[in-house]
C-alpha positions as CSV (number, residue, x, y, z in Angstrom):
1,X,-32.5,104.0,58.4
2,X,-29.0,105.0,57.0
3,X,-30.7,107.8,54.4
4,X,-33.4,109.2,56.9
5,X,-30.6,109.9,59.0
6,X,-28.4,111.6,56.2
7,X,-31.3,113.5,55.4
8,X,-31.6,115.0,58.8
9,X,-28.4,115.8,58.9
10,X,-28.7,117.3,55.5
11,X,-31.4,119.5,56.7
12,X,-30.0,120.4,59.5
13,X,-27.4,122.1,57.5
14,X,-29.2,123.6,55.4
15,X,-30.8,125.4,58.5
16,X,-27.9,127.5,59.4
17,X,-26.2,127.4,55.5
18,X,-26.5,131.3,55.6
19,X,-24.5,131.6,58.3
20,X,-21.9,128.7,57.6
21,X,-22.6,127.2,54.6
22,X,-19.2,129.1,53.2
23,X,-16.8,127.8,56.0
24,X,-18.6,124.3,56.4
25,X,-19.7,121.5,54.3
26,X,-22.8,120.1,54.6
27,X,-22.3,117.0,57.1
28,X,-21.3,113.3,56.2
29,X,-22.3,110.0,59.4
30,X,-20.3,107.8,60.1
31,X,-22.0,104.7,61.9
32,X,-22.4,101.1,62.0
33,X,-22.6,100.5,58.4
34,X,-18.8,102.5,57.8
35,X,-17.3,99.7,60.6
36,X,-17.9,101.6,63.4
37,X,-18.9,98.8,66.6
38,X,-21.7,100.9,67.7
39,X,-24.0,103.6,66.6
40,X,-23.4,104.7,70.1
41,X,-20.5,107.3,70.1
42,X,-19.3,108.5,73.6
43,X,-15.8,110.5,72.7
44,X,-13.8,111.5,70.0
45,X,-10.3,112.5,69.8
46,X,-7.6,113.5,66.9
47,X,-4.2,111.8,68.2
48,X,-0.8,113.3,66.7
49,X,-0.3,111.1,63.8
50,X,-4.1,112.0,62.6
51,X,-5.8,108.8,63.6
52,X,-9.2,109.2,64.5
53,X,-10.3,107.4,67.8
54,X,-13.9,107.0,68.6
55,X,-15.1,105.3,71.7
56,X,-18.1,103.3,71.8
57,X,-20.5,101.6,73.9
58,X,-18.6,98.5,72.5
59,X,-15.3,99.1,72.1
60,X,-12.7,101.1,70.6
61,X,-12.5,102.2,67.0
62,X,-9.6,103.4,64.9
63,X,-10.3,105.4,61.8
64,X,-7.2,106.4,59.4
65,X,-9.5,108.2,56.5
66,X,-11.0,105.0,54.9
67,X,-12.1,102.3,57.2
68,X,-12.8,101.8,61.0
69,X,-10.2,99.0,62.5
70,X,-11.6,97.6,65.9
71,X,-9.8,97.6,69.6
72,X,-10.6,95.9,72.9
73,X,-14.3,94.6,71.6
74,X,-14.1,91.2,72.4
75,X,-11.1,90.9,75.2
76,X,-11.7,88.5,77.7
77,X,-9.3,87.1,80.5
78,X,-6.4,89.2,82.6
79,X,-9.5,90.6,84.2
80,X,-11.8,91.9,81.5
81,X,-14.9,90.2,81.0
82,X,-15.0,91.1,77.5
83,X,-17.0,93.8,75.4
84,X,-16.1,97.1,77.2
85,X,-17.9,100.4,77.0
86,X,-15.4,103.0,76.4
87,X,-15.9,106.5,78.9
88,X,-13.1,108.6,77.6
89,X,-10.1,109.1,75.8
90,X,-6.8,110.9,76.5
91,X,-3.3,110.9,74.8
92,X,-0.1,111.6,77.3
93,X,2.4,114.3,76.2
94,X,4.4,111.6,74.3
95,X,1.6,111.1,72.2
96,X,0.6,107.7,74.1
97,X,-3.1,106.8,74.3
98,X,-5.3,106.3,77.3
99,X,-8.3,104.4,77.1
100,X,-10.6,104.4,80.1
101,X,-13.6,101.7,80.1
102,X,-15.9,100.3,81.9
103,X,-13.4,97.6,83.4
104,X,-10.1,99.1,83.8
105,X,-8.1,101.1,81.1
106,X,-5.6,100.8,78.8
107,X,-2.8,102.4,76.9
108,X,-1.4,102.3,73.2
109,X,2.1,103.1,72.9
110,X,2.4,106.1,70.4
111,X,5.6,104.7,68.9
112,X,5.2,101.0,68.7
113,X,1.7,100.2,69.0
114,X,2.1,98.1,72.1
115,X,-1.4,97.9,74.2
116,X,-0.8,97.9,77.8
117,X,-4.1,96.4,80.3
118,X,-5.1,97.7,83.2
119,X,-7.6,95.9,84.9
120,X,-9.7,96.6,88.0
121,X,-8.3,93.6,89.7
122,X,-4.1,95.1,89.7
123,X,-5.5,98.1,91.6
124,X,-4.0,99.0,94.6
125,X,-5.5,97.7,97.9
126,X,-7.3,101.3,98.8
127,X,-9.7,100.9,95.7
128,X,-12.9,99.7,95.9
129,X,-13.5,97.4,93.2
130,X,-17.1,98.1,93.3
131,X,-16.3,101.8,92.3
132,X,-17.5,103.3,89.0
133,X,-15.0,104.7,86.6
134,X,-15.8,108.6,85.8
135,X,-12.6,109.8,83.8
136,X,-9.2,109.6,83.3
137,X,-6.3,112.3,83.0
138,X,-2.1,112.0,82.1
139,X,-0.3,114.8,83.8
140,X,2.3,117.1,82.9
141,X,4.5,115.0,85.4
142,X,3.9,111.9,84.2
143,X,1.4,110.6,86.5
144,X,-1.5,109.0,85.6
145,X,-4.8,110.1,87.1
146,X,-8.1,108.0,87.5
147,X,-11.6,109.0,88.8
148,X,-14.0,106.6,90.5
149,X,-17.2,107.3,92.1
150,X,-15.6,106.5,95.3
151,X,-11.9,107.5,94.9
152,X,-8.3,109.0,92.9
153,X,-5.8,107.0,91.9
154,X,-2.7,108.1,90.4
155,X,-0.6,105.2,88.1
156,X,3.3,106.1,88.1
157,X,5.9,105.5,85.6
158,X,7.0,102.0,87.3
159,X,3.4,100.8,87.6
160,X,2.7,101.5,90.6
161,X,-1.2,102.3,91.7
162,X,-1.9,104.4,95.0
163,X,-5.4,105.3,95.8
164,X,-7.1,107.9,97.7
165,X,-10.6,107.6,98.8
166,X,-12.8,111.1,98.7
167,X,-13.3,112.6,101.6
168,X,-16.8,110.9,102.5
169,X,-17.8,114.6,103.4
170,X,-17.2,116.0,100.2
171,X,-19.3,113.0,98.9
172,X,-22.5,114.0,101.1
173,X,-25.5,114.9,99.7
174,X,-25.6,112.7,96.8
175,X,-22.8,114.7,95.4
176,X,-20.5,112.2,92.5
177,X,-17.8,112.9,90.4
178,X,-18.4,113.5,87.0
179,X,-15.0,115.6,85.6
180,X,-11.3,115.1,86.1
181,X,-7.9,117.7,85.0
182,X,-4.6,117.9,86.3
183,X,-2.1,121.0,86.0
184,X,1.3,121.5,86.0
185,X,1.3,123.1,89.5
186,X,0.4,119.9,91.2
187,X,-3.2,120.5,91.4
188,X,-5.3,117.9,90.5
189,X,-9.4,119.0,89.7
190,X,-12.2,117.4,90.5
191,X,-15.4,117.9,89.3
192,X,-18.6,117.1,90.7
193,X,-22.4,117.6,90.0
194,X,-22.6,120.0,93.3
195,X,-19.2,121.8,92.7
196,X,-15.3,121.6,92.4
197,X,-12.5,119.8,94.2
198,X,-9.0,120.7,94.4
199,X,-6.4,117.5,95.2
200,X,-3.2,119.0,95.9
201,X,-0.7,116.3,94.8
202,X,2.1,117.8,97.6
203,X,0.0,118.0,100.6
204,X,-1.8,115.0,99.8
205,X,-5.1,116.3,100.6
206,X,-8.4,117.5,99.1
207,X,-10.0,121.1,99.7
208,X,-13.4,121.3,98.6
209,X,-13.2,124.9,96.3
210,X,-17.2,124.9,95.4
211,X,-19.9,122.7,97.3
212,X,-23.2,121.9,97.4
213,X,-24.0,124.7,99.8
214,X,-21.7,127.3,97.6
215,X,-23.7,129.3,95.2
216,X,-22.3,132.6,92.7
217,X,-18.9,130.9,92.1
218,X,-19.7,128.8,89.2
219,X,-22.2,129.7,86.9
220,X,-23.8,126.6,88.0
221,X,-22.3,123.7,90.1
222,X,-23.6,120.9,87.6
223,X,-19.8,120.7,86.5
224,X,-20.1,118.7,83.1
225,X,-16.2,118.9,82.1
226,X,-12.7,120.3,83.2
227,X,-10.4,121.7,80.5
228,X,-6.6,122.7,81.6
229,X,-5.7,125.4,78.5
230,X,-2.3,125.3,76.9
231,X,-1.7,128.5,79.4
232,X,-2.3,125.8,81.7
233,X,-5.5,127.7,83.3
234,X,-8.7,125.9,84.3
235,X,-12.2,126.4,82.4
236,X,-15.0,124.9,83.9
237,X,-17.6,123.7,81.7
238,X,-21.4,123.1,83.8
239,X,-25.0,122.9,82.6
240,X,-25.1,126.7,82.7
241,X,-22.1,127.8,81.1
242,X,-18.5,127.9,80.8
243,X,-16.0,129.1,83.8
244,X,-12.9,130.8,83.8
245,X,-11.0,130.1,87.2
246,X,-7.5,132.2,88.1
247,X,-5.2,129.7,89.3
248,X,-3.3,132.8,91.6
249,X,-6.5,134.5,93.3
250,X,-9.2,131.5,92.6
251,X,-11.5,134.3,91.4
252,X,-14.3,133.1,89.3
253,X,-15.2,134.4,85.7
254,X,-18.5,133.0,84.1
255,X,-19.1,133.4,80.0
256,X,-22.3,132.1,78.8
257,X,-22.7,131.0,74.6
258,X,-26.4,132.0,74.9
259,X,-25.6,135.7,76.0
260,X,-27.4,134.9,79.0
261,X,-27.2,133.1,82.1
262,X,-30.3,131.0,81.5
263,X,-31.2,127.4,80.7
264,X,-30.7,127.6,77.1
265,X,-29.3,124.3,75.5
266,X,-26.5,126.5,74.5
267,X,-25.4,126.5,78.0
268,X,-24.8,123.2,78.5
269,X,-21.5,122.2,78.4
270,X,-20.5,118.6,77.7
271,X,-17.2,118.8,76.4
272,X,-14.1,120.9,75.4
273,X,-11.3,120.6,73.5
274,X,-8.6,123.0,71.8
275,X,-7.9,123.6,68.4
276,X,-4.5,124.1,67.2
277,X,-5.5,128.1,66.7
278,X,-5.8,128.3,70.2
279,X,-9.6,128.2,70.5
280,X,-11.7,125.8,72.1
281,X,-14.6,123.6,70.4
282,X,-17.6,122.5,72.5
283,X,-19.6,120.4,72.6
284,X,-23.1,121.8,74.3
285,X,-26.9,120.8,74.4
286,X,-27.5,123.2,71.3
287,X,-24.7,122.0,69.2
288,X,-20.9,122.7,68.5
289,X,-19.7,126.0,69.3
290,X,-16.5,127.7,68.8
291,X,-14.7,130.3,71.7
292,X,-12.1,132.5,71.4
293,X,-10.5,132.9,75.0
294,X,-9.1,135.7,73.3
295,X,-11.9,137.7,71.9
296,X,-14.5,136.1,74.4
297,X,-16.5,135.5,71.3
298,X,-18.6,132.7,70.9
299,X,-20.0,131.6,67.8
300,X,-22.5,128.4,67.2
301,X,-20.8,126.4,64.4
302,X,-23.2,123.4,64.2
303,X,-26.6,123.5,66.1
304,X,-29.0,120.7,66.4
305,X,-32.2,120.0,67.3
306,X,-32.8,116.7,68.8
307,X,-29.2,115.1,68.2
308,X,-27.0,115.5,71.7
309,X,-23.3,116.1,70.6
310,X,-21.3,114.2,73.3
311,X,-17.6,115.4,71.9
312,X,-15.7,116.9,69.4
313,X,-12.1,116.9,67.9
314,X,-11.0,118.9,65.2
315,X,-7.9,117.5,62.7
316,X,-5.0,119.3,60.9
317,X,-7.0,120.3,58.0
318,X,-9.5,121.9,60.3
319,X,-12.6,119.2,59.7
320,X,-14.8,118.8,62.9
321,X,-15.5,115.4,64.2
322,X,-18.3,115.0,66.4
323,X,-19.3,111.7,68.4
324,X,-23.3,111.7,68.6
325,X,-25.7,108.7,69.6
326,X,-26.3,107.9,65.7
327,X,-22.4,107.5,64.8
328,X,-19.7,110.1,64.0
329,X,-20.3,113.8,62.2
330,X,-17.3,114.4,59.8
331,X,-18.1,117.9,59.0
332,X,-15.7,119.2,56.8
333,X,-13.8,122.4,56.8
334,X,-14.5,124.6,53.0
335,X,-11.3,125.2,50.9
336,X,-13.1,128.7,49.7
337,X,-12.5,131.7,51.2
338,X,-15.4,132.4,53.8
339,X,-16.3,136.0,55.3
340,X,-17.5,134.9,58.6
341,X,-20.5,137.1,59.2
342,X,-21.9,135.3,62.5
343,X,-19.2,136.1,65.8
344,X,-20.6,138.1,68.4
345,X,-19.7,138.6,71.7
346,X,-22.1,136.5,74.4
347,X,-19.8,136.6,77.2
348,X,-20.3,138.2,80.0
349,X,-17.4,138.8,82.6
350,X,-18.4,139.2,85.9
């Protein structure tokens, strides 16, 4: 099983070699048989030290560049009934790590190692214990921001939970939450498969920015993810592209890695995150692609066929890590000079 899958991945490679193969080794998989708990990999993420973190259907992993070590996989007791699938992973702007399961979350001091537990049972009195967890985001303020189905509830530096319950309105239609962000203006985004919601953390209240009955905003309202840019702007990322939103005006700029607005795989976005350069790495139905808010370039760094690329994370050194249901892609980064002979420009400003 292990070589049928390296030979995919090998072949896969080889596919788009003449555009990359300068840049980009060919592929290496991590999985199981490396130490990782589950072939399963749901997120990815490079903290500042250079650990790898990869969340699984089973627990957490750690990888430092030679073996996997294993976090909350077998807990049980203060409220966790054991084996926890992990939905996503954040780190704090002191480096900290947030780990959001299926049961609670947790955090990993950055400087001592300390693991904090949050269960589902210390919540405060306004959350529904029956909710579903959908994401989970540390602000620029300090706060602590979790998503339910059903509800937001912000955790503060003394431990203290408060909970608001969405607006059932804004919850009509079948419409869930799938996508969290918070800015350093006090807004706090909402994501949803019909649209967008805007908490604003003064006013205590939620405005509803794009519904199910809004259409031409976003470039679809499927939103996927929410990405807050080290210019602190928002970028929408749906099933039919990737948004800009101007956080003065609220006008709406869609950009489409297909060159299109169609339902390419391309065009679905599942995840985004920033590369020390400045540009963002995606994660979409078609593979990993690179943008350049810049430029507005895209350019389709890793596509795949029939292997969903749920996140990415990039290291120091520039190698790509991508979590995938068959374990984790290390691809790595060429130490030869490349001339890079693929960019072209597939946005389309509106």
């Amino acid at each position: 099983m292990r070589a049928s899958l390296r030979n995919i991945l090998i072949v896969l490679s080889l596919f788009y070699s003449s555009l990359h193969g300068q840049e980009y080794l060919i592929p290496d998989l991590l999985s199981i048989e490396d130490g990782l708990l589950s072939h399963s990999v749901s997120c990815v993420l490079i903290d500042e030290r250079g650990f790898l973190w990869a969340g699984t259907k089973n627990g957490l992993n750690r990888y430092n560049g030679y073996r996997f070590r294993p976090f909350f996989s077998s807990v049980s007791g203060n409220g966790y009934p054991g084996i926890q699938l992990t939905l996503k992973l954040r780190t704090d702007q002191k480096g900290n790590l947030w780990v959001l399961n299926s049961g609670g979350f947790n955090s990993i001091d950055n400087e001592t190692g300390e693991i904090r537990r949050y269960p589902v049972t210390i919540f405060d009195a306004n959350f529904n214990r029956v909710s579903r967890f959908i994401d989970i985001y540390p602000s620029p303020d300090g706060l602590v921001w979790i998503l339910s189905d059903r509800s937001l509830t912000a955790l503060s530096a003394d431990n203290t939970f408060t909970t608001w319950p969405l607006p059932p309105e804004m919850l009509q239609n079948a419409t869930t939450p799938t996508a969290l962000a918070a800015d350093n203006r006090g807004n706090v985004w909402i994501g949803t498969n019909h649209g967008l919601i805007l908490f604003s953390v003064n006013q205590k209240v939620f405005k509803e920015i794009v519904g199910a009955g809004v259409q031409g905003l976003l470039s679809n309202n499927d939103v996927t993810c929410l990405y807050i840019d080290s210019q602190n702007f928002l970028w929408v990322g749906t099933r039919l592209g990737l948004n800009y939103i101007d956080p003065v005006d609220y006008e709406f700029y869609p950009y489409y890695p297909s060159g299109t607005h169609s339902n390419e795989p391309s065009n679905n976005i599942l995840s985004i995150t920033g590369t020390p350069s400045g540009e963002f790495l995606m994660a979409t139905g078609g593979g990993i692609i690179r943008f350049d808010p810049a430029s507005l370039q895209f350019e389709n760094l890793y596509p795949t066929v029939d292997t969903t690329i749920n996140s990415v994370a990039i290291d120091l050194m520039g190698n790509i890590w991508a979590a995938t249901d068959l374990g984790i892609l290390k691809i790595r980064k060429s130490r030869l000079p490349f001339i890079n002979v693929s960019s072209r420009s597939a946005a389309l400003k509106s």
